[in-house]
C-alpha positions as CSV (number, residue, x, y, z in Angstrom):
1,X,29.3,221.2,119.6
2,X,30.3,225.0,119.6
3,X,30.6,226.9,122.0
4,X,30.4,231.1,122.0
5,X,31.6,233.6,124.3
6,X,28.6,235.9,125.6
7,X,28.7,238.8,127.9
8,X,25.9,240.2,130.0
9,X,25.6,242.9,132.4
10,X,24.1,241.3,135.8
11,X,23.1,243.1,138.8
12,X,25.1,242.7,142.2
13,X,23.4,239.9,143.6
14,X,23.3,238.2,140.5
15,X,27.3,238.2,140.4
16,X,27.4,237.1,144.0
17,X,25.7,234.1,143.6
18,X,27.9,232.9,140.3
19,X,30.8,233.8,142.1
20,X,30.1,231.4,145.4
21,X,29.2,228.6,143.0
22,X,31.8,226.3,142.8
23,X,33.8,225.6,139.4
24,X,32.1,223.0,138.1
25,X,28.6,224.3,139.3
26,X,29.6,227.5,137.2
27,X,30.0,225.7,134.0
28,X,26.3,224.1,134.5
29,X,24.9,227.1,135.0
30,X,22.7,229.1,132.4
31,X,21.3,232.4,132.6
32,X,18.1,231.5,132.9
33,X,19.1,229.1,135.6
34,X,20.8,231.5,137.7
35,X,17.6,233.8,137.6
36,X,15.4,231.2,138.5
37,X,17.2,230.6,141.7
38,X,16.6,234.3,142.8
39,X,14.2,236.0,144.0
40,X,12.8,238.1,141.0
41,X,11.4,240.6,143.2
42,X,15.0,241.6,144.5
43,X,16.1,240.8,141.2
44,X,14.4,242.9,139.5
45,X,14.0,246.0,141.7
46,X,15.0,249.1,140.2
């Protein structure tokens, strides 16, 4: 399968919550994943 090399801007808490994940976790993750896991109303707050 390929694979491509995207880049998106995240908010803060967003970031955090890749960056505790563990290696492994990390690869598993999908966007979409990640935001699922948060609380959109923080999330998205403006």
């Amino acid at each position: 399968m390929e694979t491509k090399t995207i880049t998106i801007r995240v908010n803060a808490k967003v970031a955090r919550a890749f960056e505790a994940a563990s290696e492994e976790q990390q690869q598993h993750y999908s966007v979409s994943n990640l935001v699922m896991r948060l609380d959109a109303k923080d999330l998205w707050k403006k």
